[in-house]
C-alpha positions in Angstrom: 30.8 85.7 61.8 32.3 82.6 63.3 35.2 82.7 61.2 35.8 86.7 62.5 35.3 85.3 66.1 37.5 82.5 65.7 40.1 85.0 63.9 40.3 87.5 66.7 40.3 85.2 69.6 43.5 83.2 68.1 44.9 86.7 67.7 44.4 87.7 71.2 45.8 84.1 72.3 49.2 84.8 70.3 49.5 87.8 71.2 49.5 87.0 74.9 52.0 84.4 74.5 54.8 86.9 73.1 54.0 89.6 75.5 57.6 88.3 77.0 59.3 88.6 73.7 61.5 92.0 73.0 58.2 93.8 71.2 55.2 94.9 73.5 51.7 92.6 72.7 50.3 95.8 71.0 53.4 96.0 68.8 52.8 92.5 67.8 49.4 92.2 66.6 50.3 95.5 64.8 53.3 93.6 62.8 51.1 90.7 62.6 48.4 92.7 60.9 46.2 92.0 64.2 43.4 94.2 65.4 43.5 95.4 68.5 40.5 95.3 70.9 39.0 98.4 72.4 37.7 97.5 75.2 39.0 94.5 77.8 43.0 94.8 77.5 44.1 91.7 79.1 48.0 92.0 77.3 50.6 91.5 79.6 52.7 94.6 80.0 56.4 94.4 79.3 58.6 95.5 82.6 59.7 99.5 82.6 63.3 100.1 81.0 66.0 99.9 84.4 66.2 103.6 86.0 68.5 104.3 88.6 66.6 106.0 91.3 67.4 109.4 91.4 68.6 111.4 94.7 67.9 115.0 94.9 70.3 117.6 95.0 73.4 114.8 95.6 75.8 114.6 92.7 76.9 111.6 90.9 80.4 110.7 91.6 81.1 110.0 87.7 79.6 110.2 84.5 81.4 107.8 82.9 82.5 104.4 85.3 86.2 104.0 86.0 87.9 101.4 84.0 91.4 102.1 85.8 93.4 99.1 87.2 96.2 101.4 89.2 96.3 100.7 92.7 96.5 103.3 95.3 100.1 102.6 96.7 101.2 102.7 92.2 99.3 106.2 92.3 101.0 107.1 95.1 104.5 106.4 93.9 104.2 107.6 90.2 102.7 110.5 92.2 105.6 111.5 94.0 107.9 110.4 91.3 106.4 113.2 89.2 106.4 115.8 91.8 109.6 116.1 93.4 111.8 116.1 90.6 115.4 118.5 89.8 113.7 121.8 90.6 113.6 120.8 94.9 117.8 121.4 94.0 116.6 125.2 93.4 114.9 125.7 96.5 117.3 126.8 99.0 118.1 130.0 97.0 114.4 130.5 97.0 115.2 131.0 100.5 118.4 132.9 100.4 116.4 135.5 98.1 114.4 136.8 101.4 116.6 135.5 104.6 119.9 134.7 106.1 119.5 132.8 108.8 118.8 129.3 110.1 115.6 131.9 112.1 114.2 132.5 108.3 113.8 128.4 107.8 110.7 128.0 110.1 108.6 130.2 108.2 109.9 128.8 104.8 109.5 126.1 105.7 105.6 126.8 106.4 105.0 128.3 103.1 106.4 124.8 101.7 103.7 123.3 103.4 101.0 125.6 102.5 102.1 125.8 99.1 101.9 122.5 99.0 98.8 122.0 100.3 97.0 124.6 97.9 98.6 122.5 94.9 97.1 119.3 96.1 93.9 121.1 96.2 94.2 122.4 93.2 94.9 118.6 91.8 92.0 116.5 94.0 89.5 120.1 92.2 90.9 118.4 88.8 89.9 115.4 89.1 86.3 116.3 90.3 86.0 117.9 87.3 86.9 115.1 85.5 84.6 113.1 88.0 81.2 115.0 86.9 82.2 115.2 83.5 83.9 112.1 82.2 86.9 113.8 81.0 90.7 111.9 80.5 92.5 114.8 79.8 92.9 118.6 80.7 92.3 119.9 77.4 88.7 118.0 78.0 87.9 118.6 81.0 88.2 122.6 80.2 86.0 121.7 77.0 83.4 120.2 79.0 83.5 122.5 81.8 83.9 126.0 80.5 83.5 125.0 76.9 85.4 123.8 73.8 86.1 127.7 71.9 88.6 128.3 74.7 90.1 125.2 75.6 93.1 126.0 73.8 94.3 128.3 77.0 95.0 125.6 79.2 96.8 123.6 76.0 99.3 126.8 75.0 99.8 127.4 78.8 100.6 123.2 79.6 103.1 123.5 75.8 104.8 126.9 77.1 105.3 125.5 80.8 106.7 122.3 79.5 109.1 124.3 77.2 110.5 126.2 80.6 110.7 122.3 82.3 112.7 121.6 79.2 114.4 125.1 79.6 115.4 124.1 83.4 116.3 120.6 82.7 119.1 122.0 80.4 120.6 124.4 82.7 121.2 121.9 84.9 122.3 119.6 82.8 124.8 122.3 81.5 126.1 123.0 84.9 126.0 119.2 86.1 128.5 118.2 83.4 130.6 120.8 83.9 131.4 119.8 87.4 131.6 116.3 86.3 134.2 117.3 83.8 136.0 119.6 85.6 135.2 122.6 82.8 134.5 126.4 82.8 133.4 126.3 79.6 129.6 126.0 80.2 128.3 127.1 76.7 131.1 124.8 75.0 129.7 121.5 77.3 126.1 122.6 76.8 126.9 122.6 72.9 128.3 119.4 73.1 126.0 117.6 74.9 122.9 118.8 73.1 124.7 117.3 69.7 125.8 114.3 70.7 123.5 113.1 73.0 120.4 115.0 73.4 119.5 115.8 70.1 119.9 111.9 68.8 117.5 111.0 71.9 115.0 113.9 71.1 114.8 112.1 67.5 113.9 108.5 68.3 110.3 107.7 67.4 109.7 105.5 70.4 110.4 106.5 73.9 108.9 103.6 75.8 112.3 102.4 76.3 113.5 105.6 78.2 110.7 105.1 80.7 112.3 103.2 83.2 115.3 105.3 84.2 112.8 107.8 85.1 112.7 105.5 88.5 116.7 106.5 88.0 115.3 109.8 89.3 113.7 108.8 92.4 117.0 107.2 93.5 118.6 110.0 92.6 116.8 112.5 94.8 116.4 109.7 97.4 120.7 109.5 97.3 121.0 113.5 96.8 119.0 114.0 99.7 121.2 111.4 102.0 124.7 112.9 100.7 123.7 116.3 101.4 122.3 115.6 105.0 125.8 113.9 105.9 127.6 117.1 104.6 125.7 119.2 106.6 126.2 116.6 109.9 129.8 116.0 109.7 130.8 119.7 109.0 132.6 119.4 106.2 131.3 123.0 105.0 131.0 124.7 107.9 134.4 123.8 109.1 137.3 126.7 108.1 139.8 123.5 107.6 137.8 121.7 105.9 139.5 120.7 102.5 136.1 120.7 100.4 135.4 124.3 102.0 138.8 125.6 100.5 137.4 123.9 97.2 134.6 125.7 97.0 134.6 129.2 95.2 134.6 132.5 97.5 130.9 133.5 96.4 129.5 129.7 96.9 130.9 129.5 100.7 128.6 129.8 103.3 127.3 132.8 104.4 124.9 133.5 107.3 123.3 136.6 108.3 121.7 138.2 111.5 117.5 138.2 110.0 114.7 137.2 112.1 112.1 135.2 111.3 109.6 138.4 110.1 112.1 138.2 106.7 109.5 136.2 105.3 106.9 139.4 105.0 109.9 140.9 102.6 108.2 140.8 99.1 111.0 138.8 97.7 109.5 135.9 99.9 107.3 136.0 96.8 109.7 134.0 94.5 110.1 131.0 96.6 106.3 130.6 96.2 106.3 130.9 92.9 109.5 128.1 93.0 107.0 126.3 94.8 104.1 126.4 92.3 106.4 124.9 89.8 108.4 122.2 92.5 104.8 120.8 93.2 103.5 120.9 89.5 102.0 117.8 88.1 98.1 119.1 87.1 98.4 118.5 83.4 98.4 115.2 84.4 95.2 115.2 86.9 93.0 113.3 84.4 95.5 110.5 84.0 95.7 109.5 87.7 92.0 109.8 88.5 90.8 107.4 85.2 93.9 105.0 85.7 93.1 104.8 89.7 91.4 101.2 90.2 87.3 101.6 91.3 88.4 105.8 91.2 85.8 106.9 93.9 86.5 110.4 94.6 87.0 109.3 98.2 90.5 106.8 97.0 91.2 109.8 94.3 91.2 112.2 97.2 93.7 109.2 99.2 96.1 109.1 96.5 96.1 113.0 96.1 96.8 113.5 99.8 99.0 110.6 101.0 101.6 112.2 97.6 101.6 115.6 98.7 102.1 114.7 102.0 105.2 112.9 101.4 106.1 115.4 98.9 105.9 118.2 101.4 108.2 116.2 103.5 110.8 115.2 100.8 110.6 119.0 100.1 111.6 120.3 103.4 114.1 118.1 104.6 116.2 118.3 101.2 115.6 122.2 101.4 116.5 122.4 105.0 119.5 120.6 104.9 121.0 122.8 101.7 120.0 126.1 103.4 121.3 125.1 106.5 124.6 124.3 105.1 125.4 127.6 102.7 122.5 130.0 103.7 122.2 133.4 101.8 125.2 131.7 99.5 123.1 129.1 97.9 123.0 128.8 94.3 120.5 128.2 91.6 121.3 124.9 91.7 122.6 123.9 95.5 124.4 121.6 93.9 126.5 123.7 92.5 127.9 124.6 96.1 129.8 121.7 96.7 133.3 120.9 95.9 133.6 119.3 92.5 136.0 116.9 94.6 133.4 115.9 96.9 133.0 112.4 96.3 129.5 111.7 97.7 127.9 114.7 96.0 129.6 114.3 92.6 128.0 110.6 92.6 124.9 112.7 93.3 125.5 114.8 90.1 126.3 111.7 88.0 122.6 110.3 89.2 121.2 113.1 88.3 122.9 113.7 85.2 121.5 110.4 84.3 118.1 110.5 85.3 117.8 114.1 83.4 119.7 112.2 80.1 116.6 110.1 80.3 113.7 112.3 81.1 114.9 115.5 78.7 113.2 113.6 75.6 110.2 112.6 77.4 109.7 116.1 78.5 110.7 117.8 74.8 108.4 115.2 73.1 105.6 116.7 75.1 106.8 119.8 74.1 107.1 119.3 70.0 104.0 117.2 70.3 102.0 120.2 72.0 103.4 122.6 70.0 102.3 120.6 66.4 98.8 120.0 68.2 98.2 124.0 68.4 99.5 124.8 65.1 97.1 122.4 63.5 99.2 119.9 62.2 97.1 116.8 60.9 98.7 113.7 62.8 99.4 111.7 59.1 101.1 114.8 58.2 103.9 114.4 60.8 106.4 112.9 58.5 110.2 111.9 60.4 112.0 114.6 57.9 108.9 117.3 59.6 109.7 115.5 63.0 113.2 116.1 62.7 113.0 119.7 61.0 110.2 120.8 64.0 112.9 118.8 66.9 116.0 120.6 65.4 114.3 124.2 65.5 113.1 124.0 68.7 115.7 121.8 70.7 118.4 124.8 69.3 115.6 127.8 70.9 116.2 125.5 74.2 120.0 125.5 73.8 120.3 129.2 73.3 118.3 130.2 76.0 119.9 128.3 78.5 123.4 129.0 77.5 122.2 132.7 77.7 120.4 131.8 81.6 122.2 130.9 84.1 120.0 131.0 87.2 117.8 127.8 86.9 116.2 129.6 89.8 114.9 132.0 87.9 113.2 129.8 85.6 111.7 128.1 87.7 110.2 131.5 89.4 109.0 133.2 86.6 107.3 130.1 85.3 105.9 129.6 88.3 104.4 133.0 88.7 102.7 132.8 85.3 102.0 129.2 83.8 102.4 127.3 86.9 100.0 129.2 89.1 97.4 129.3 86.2 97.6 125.7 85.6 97.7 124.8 89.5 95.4 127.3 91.1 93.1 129.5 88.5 92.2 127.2 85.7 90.9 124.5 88.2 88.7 126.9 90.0 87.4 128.2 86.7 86.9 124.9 85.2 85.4 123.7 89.0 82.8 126.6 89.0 81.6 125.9 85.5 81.0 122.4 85.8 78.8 122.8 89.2 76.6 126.5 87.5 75.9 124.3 84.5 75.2 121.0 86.5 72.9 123.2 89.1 74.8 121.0 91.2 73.9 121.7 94.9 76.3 121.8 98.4 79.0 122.6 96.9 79.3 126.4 97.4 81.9 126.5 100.0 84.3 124.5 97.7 83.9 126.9 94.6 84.6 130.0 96.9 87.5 128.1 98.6 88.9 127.6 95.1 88.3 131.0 93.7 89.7 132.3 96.8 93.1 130.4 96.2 92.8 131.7 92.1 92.6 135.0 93.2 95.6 134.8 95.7 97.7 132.8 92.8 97.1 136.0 90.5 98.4 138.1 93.0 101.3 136.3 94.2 102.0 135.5 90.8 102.0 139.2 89.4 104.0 140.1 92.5 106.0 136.8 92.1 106.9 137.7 88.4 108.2 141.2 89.0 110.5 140.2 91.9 112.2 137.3 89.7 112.6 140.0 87.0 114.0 142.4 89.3 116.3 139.7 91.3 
């Protein structure tokens, strides 16, 4: 009896002194083969597992904590790199669809502005979907939102709209180089350059060296900008003696009407916000800038998003007014293509952006190949160079024909606007938006959703409207 006495106490005493240890006192007499006592429980409890106190109703920021190390100002101007890009040259003939007259600019130059506004809605939505679900990339954030069975919508749309970018960035190219050489032969140079230099970029395995000259672009618009303003100040196109005027081709000349500013309620008004949706596109790429943002708080997210659409807004209007200002209702597809090919500060603008569109084509058409190999279902370890270069060769020639068929990069840029680019900019972020907050019963944040269903449902109408007019133009 002494001996069980004895037996139990030194139990109880052992058992007290590992009640700090990782296993609970109970645990341990259980392990040791201890009894346990039934009546005075004098073991030390181990402290509660660490639970963030919970706020009712107030949603958590993100699900998974940002590892980013991007600062705002690098956001910022990757941003805006991204965003006005080659297709702000198409702009003014967005214009000249619906108006004649430096009285038509005002309220173009509104719907800039509100366009671009909507868009960095549209953005800031993506990224609070990414926010409450953790996601890094579109794709994702659809699969956790609305669910994984249809998330290869927003994949084919992102692969078809990159396939127009590509599309675009070849007509202009085309039409670049034949001012730079001098040539009428448009299908002839857009041959030749697709062979001999295109094609042997599209084919290199590693692109990380073309990744600087895309800051080649940002000088470029920067210096296209500047040359075009000058034109328009000194009057070398609006003067009838003007030796680059009598350059210029009879249907590229200025031409200025009588409308008022009510032009812009013609439906044709339509395709410049359509050019818009696709001048301002840069969503597929949401997920990036929110998880690469340093400490991404949806309040420096929502910095970043504003402070680049800002300054992207503004880019966009001065470069447009300047170009519409200058040839009005005459403006081309490409404005560029409205100045003398003697012109010596504009032709150093087409050299810069012949350059920076060199560079970028095979960033862009990698995207593209990659995107379209991802939906087909082809196994990474099955992409073999000889499939690379079969797949690259197929597709870069689709691209070719197409734009040696096209000549209105304008047009391109509308239609893919009205369809992909308002889908990927305005409806698929409200969708994936109101998803996330239904399944997350997340609270307050009614107003938002109906906000960006309201600017879905105004993007499929603008868009259907938008399509047919580009068709019809």
């Amino acid at each position: 009896m002494k001996l069980l006495f004895l037996s139990a106490t030194l139990s109880l005493i052992f058992a007290t002194s590992n009640a700090s240890s990782f296993q609970s006192a109970p645990q341990a007499l259980l392990v040791r083969g201890g009894a346990q006592p039934k009546a005075k429980k004098r073991f030390v409890r181990p402290p509660a597992p660490f639970r963030p106190p919970a706020k009712a109703n107030k949603p958590v920021e993100k699900v998974v904590a940002g590892t980013g190390t991007a600062t705002i100002p690098q956001e910022v101007f990757n941003l805006v790199k991204g965003i006005v890009g080659v297709g702000v040259l198409s702009l003014p003939a967005g214009i000249a669809v619906f108006a004649d007259s430096p009285a038509g600019l005002g309220p173009a130059l509104f719907l800039i502005a509100a366009m671009g506004i909507l868009s960095a809605v549209g953005f800031a939505t993506i990224g609070r979907v990414c926010a409450y679900t953790g996601a890094t990339s579109y794709r994702q954030a659809w699969s956790l939102s609305v669910g994984p069975r249809t998330s290869w919508i927003p994949s084919w749309s992102a692969t078809l709209k990159t396939s127009m970018a590509c599309l675009a960035y070849s007509m202009v190219l085309a039409d670049t180089f034949c001012s730079l050489l001098g040539s009428t032969q448009r299908t002839t140079v857009l041959l030749g350059l697709t062979v001999a230099i295109l094609l042997p970029l599209c084919w290199l395995k590693d692109l990380a060296s073309l990744s600087p000259f895309s800051l080649l672009g940002v000088c470029g618009m920067a210096y296209t900008g500047l040359a075009m303003t000058i034109r328009y100040l000194d009057g070398s196109y609006s003067n009838p003696g003007s030796s680059l005027l009598a350059a210029v081709s009879d249907n590229l000349k200025p031409k200025f009407g009588s409308s008022d500013w009510t032009s812009i309620f013609q439906p044709n008004s339509l395709i410049l916000v359509c050019m818009l949706s696709t001048a301002y596109m840069a969503h597929f790429n949401a997920p990036k800038f929110y998880n690469e943002l340093k400490n991404n708080t949806l309040a420096r997210y929502h910095q970043v998003v504003g402070t680049s659409f800002g300054i992207s807004i503004l880019l966009m209007g001065a470069i447009t007014t300047v170009g519409f200002l200058t040839f009005g209702s005459a403006c081309s597809g490409l404005v560029l293509n409205n100045y003398a090919s003697k012109d010596v500060l504009i032709q150093a603008s087409r050299v810069a952006v012949a350059i920076a569109l060199v560079f970028s084509f095979p960033l862009a058409f990698q995207g593209f190949r990659d995107g379209a190999l991802d939906l087909l279902q082809v196994p990474v370890e099955k992409r073999s160079n000889p499939l690379l270069n079969t797949v690259t060769i197929v597709l870069l020639g689709a691209i070719t024909a197409a734009a040696a068929t096209l000549k209105d990069v304008s047009f391109v840029l509308a239609f893919g606007g009205a369809t992909l680019g308002n889908a990927l900019t305005y409806v698929y972020p409200a969708i994936m938006y109101a998803s996330v907050v239904r399944k997350q019963n997340r609270k307050g944040e009614t107003a938002n959703v109906l906000f960006n269903n309201m600017s879905a449902v105004l993007g499929l109408v603008m868009g259907a409207i938008g399509a047919k007019m580009a068709l019809d133009k």
